[in-house]
C-alpha positions in Angstrom: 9.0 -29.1 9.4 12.0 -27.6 7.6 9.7 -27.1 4.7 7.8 -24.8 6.4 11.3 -23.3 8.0 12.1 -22.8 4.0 9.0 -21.1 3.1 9.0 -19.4 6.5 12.1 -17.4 5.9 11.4 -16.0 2.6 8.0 -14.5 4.3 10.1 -13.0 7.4 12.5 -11.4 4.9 9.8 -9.9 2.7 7.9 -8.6 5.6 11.1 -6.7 6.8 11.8 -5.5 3.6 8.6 -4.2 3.1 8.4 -2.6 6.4 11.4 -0.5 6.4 10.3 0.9 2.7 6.9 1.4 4.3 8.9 3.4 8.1 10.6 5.2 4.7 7.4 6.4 3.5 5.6 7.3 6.7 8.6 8.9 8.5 8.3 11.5 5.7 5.2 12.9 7.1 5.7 14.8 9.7 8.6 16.0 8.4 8.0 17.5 4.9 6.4 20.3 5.7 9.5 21.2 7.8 11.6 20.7 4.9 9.7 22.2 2.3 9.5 25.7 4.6 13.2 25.4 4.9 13.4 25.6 1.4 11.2 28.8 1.1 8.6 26.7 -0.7 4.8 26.7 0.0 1.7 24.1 0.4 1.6 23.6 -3.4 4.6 22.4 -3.5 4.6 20.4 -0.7 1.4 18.6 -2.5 3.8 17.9 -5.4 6.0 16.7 -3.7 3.5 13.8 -2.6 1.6 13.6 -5.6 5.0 12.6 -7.5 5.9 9.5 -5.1 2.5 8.2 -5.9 2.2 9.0 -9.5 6.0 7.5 -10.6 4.6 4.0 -8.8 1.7 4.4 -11.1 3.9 4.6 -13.8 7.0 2.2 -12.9 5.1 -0.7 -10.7 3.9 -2.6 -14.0 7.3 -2.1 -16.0 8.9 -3.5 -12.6 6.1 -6.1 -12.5 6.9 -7.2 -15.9 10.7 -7.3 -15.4 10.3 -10.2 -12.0 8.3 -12.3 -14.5 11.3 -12.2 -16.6 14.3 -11.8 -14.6 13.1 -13.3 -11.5 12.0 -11.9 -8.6 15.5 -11.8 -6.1 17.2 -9.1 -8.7 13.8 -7.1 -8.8 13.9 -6.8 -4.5 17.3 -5.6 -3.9 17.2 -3.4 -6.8 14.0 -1.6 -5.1 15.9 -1.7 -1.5 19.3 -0.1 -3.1 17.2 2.5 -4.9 15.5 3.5 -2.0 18.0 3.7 -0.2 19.6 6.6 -2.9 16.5 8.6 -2.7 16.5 8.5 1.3 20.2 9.6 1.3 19.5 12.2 -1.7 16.9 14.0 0.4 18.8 13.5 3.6 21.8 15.4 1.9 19.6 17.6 -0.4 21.2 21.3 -1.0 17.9 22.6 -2.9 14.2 22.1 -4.0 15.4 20.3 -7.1 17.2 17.4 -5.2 13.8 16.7 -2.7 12.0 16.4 -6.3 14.5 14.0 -7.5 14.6 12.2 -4.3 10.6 11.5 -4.6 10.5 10.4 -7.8 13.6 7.9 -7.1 11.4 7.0 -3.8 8.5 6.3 -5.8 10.2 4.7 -8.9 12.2 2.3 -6.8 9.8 1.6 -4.2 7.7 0.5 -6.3 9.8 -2.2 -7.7 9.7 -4.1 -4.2 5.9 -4.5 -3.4 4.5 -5.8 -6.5 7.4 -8.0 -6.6 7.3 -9.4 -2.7 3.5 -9.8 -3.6 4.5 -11.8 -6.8 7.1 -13.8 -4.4 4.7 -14.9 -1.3 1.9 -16.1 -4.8 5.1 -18.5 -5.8 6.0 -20.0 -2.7 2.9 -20.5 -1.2 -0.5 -22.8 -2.0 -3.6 -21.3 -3.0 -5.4 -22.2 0.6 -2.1 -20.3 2.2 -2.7 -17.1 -0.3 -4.5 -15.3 2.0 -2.2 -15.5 4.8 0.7 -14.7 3.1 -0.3 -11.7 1.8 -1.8 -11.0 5.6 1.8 -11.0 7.4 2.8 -8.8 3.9 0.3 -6.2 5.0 0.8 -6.5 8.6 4.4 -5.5 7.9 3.4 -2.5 5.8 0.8 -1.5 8.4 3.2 -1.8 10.9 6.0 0.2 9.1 3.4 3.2 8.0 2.0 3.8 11.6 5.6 3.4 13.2 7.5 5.8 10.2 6.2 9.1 11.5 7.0 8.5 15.3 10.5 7.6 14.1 10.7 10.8 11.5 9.4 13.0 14.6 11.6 11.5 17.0 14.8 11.9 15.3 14.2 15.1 13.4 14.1 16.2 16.9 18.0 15.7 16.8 18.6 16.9 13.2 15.8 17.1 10.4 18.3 14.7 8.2 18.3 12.0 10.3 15.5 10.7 9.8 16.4 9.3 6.6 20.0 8.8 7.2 18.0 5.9 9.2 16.1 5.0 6.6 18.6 4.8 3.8 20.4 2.7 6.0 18.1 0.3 7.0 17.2 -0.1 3.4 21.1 -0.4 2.3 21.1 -3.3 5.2 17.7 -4.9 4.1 19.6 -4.7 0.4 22.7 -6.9 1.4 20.4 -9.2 3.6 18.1 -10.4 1.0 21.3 -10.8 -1.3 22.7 -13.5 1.5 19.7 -14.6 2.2 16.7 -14.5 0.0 16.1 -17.4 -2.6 15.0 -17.1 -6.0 11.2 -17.9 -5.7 10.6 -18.3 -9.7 12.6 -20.9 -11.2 14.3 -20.4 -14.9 12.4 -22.6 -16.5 9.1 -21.3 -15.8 10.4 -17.9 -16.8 11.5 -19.3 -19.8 7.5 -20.3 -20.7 6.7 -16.4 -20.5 6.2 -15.2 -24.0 8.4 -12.2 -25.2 5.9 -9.3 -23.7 4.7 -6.6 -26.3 6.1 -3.3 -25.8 2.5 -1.7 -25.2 2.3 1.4 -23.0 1.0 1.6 -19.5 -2.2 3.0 -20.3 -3.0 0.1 -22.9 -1.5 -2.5 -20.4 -4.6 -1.1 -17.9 -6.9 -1.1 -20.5 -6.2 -4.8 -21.5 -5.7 -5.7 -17.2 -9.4 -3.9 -17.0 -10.5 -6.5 -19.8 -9.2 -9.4 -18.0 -10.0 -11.8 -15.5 -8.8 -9.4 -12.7 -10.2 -6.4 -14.5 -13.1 -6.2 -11.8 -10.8 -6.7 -9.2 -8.3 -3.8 -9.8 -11.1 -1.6 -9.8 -11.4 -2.7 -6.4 -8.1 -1.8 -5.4 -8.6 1.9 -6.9 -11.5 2.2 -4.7 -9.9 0.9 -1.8 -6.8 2.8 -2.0 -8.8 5.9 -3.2 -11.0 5.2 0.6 -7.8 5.0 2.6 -6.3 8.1 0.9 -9.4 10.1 1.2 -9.4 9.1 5.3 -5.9 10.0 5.9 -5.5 13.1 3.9 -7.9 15.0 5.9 -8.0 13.3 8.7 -5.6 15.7 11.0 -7.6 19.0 9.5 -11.1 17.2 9.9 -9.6 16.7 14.1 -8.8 20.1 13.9 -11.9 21.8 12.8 -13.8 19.5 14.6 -12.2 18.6 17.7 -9.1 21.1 18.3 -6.7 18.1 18.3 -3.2 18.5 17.7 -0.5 16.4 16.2 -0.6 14.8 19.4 -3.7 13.4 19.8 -3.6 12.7 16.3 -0.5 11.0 16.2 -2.4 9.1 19.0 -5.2 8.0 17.4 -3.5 7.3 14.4 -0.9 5.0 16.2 -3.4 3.2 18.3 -5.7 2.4 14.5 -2.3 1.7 13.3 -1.9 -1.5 16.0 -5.2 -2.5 15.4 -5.1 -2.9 11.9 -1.7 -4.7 12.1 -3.0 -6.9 14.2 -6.0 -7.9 11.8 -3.5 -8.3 8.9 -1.1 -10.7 10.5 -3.6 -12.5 12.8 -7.2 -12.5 11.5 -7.0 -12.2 7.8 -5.4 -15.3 7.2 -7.5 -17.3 9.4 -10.9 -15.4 7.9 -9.9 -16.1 4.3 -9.5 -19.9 5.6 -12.6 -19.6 7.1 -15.3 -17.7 5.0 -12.8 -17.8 1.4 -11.8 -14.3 0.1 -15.0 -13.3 -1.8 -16.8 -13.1 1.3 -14.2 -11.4 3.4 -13.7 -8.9 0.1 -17.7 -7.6 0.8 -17.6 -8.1 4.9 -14.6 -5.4 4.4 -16.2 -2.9 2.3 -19.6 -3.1 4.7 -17.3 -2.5 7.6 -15.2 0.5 5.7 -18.5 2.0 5.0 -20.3 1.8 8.4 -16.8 3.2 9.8 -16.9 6.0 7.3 -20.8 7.1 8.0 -19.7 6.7 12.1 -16.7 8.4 12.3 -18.7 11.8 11.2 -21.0 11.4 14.3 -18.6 10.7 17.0 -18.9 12.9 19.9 -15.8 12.2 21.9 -12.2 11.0 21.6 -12.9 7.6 22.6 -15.7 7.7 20.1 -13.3 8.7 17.6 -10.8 6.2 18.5 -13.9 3.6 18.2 -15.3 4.9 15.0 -11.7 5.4 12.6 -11.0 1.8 14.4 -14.0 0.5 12.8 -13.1 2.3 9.5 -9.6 0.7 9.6 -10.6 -2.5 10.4 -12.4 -3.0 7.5 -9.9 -2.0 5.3 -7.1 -3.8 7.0 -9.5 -6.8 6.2 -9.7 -5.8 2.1 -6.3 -5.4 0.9 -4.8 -8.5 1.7 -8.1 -10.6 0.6 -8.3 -9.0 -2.3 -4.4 -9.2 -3.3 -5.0 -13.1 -3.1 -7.9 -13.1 -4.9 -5.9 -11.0 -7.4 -2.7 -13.1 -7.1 -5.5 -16.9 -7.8 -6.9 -15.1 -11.1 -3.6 -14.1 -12.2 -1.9 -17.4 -13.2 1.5 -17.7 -14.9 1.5 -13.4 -14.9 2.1 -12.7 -11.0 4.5 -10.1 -11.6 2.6 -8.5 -14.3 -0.5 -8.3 -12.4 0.6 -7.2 -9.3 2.6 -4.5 -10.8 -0.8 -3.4 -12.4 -2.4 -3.7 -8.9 -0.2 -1.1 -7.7 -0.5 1.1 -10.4 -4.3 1.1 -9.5 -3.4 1.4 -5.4 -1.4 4.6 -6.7 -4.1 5.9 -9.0 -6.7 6.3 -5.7 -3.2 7.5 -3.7 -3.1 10.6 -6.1 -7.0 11.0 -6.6 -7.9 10.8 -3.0 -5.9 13.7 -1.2 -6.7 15.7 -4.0 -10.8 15.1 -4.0 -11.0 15.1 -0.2 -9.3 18.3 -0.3 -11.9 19.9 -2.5 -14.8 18.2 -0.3 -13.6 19.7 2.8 -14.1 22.9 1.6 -17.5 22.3 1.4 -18.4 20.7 4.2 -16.0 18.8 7.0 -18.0 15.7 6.7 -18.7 15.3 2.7 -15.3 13.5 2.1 -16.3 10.5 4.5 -19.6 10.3 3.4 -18.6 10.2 0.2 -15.9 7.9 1.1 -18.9 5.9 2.4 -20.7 6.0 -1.1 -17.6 5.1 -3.2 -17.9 1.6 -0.8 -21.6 0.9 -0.8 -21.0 1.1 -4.4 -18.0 -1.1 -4.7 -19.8 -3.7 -2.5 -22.8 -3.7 -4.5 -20.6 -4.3 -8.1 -18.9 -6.9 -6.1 -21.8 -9.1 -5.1 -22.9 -8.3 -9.3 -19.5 -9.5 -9.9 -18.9 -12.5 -7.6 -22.6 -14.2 -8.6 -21.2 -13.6 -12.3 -17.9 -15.1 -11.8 -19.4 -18.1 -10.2 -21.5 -18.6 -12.4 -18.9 -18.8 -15.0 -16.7 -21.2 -13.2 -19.2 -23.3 -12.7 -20.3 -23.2 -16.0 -16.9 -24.2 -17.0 
């Protein structure tokens, strides 16, 4: 029992952690567009301003990565937490364009220090059969944090637009001095010292090699599913519009209500799924479901058909990122940190490329972005039955 008390607590911890970066993130979106008009700026520069967060984790998540398979992964977690905390504080104070620019890319560098790291963390302290659960409660956090940022940011920017991250630098500064007191090292000094001195190759090489690998397959995957996700909710308030007349409201709505759902699949079903079925099958049930939700969502005729349809949509993809992150985390070995950082390089890759295809899509039709959405999965599920019957093959060959 206090075995599982001491593995318990890390998990809790984590899942905090990674929720208030996550309330960090998605309180910024409903407030940006405020910020960047108070700054005399226009919607280019308010896509910058998003396409910088996402392409500095591309950049820093495998040099942070790296780092926890050296250092440890303890130093890695609060350094992510004070750093985001800086950027939340910088953009709550900022005094021109230049400092919510600087602000983003602190956001994006330091966050992602923290989620390949707490991935890297949950792989050390728990079993292989317990993979899949862990990283469930790790998404169910993030989940939760992403669907309840932007009623926090709307709420409290109703007070004072710099509120809302006053709260979140906070929260992160307190999450920062908690997992000091509290958190354990997870990777022991002795198994750090059996990493070899890592080559100083450049990120584009390391993803090269990572696409060589083992997991190369894999983290394709990721890109695909982050690239799905980013290409729902990038259009998904303009697609109500056009379509529907819905406002932020109902949006918001809709949104918070998918929100639940899929945090609810994370930290309940995935786990037991994964137990159930093993992560291989779960990984192709998920990109089925993502697709039929993508194809559905483009003929739904009411709201309640809408909420039904992005349910579906969500579902499935609620289903795929944790499954595959333990399938990642099993083929990774003594190179957690490494990998993972890598895996959210690839996440941030389909963050960037997403918003920016959909966007193009939409001009030519409302409904081409989701059913090429739809596409992009049908394909992924067919390479990954190709892939699964080759990698079986292989093991059992071996």
């Amino acid at each position: 029992m206090g075995d599982a008390n001491k593995k318990r607590t890390p998990l809790v911890l984590l899942s905090f952690n990674l929720f208030i970066i996550m309330v960090g993130i998605g309180l910024v979106i409903p407030i940006l567009p405020f910020y960047v008009e108070m700054f005399q700026a226009n919607a280019q520069i308010l896509g910058l301003l998003v396409a910088v967060f996402a392409f500095m984790q591309f950049i820093f998540a495998p040099i942070w990565g790296r780092l926890s398979d050296r250092i440890g992964r303890k130093p890695l977690i609060t350094i992510g937490l004070f750093g985001f905390a800086v950027a939340e504080f910088i953009f709550a104070f900022a005094v021109g364009l230049w400092m919510l620019f600087v602000s983003r890319i602190l956001a994006g560098i330091f966050g992602s220090a923290l989620m390949p790291t707490a991935m890297a963390y949950v792989s050390d302290v728990t079993e292989e059969k317990d993979r899949g659960k862990g990283m469930g409660i790790l998404g169910a956090a993030m989940s939760l944090g992403i669907v309840i940022g932007p009623g926090i940011g709307g709420w409290l920017a109703e007070f004072d637009l710099s509120y809302p991250f006053l709260f979140a630098g906070i929260a992160a500064t307190i999450a920062g001095i908690v997992s000091i007191v509290m958190l354990p090292e997870s990777y022991p000094i002795d198994e750090r010292n059996k990493q070899p001195e890592s080559e100083k190759v450049g990120q584009l090489t390391l993803m090269k090699n990572a696409l060589q690998s083992s997991v190369g397959f894999l983290l394709v995957l990721v890109l695909i599913m982050s690239f799905g996700l980013a290409n729902f909710q990038s259009i998904f308030s303009y697609y109500s519009l056009e379509r529907y007349n819905y406002g932020p409201q109902e949006v918001g709505l809709i949104i918070l209500l998918i929100g639940i759902v899929g945090t609810f699949i994370q930290g309940f079903g995935v786990g037991k799924m994964t137990a159930l079925f093993g992560e291989q099958r779960v990984v192709t049930m998920s990109l089925l479901i993502s697709a039929i939700g993508f194809v559905l969502m483009t003929l739904a005729p009411s709201f309640i058909w809408v909420l039904i349809t992005t349910s579906i949509f969500f579902i499935g993809n609620s289903m795929l990122r944790p499954s595959l992150n333990s399938l990642i985390s099993k083929l990774a070995g003594d190179k957690q940190g490494m990998i993972m950082g890598l895996n959210n390089s690839f996440l941030s890759l389909g963050n960037v490329a997403g918003p920016i295809l959909a966007g193009t899509l939409f001009e030519w039709n409302i409904h081409i972005p989701y059913l090429f959405g739809a596409c992009i999965m049908i394909i992924g599920l067919v390479a990954t039955k190709i892939w699964i019957k080759k990698h079986n093959k292989e093991h059992v060959g071996a």
